[in-house]
C-alpha positions in Angstrom: 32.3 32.9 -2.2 35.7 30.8 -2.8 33.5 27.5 -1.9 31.4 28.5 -4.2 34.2 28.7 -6.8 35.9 25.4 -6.0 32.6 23.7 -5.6 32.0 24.8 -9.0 35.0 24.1 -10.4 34.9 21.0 -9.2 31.7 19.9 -10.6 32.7 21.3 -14.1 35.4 19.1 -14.2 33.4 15.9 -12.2 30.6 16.2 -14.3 31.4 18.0 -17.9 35.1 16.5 -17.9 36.3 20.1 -18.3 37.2 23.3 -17.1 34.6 26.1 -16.2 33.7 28.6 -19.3 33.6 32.0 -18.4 30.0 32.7 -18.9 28.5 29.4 -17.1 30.9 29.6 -14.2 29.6 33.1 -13.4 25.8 32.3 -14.4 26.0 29.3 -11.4 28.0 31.4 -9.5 25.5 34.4 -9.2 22.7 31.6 -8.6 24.5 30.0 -5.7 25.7 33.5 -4.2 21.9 34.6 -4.0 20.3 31.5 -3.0 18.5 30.4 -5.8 20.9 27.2 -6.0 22.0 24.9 -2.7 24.5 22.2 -3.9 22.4 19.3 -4.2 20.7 21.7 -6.8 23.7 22.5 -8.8 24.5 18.7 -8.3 21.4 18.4 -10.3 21.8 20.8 -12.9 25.1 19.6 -14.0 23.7 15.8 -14.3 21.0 16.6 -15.9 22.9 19.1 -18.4 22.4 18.6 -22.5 26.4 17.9 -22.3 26.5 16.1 -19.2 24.3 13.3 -20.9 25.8 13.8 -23.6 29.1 12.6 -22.5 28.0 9.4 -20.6 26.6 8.4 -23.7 29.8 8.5 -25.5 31.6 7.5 -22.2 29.2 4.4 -22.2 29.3 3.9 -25.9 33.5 3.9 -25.9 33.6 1.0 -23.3 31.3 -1.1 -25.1 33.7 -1.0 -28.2 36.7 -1.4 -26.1 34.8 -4.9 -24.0 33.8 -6.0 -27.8 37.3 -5.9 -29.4 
């Protein structure tokens, strides 16, 4: 159960540049404690997350003004 709570952790703040919110953490958690999730699974609901996308568009989007000034 701990791995499951650093691996979490860790992909909250890999992929959403943040900590874990209370609610989320213990939604993935519960999935990955009965199965329903593997890693490569979470892996993919992270990346393909509203916010996840959300901030490699801004990510992307703030480079492109910092190479054009």
């Amino acid at each position: 159960m701990d791995n499951y709570k650093q691996l979490l952790t860790e992909y909250y703040k890999k992929y959403l540049n943040r900590e874990p919110d209370k609610e989320g953490f213990s939604h993935y958690l519960s999935l990955l404690e009965r199965g329903v999730l593997n890693e490569e699974k979470l892996k993919n609901e992270f990346i393909n997350s509203p916010e996840y996308k959300t901030n490699q568009q801004n990510h992307e989007f703030s480079n492109e003004i910092t190479v054009h000034r």
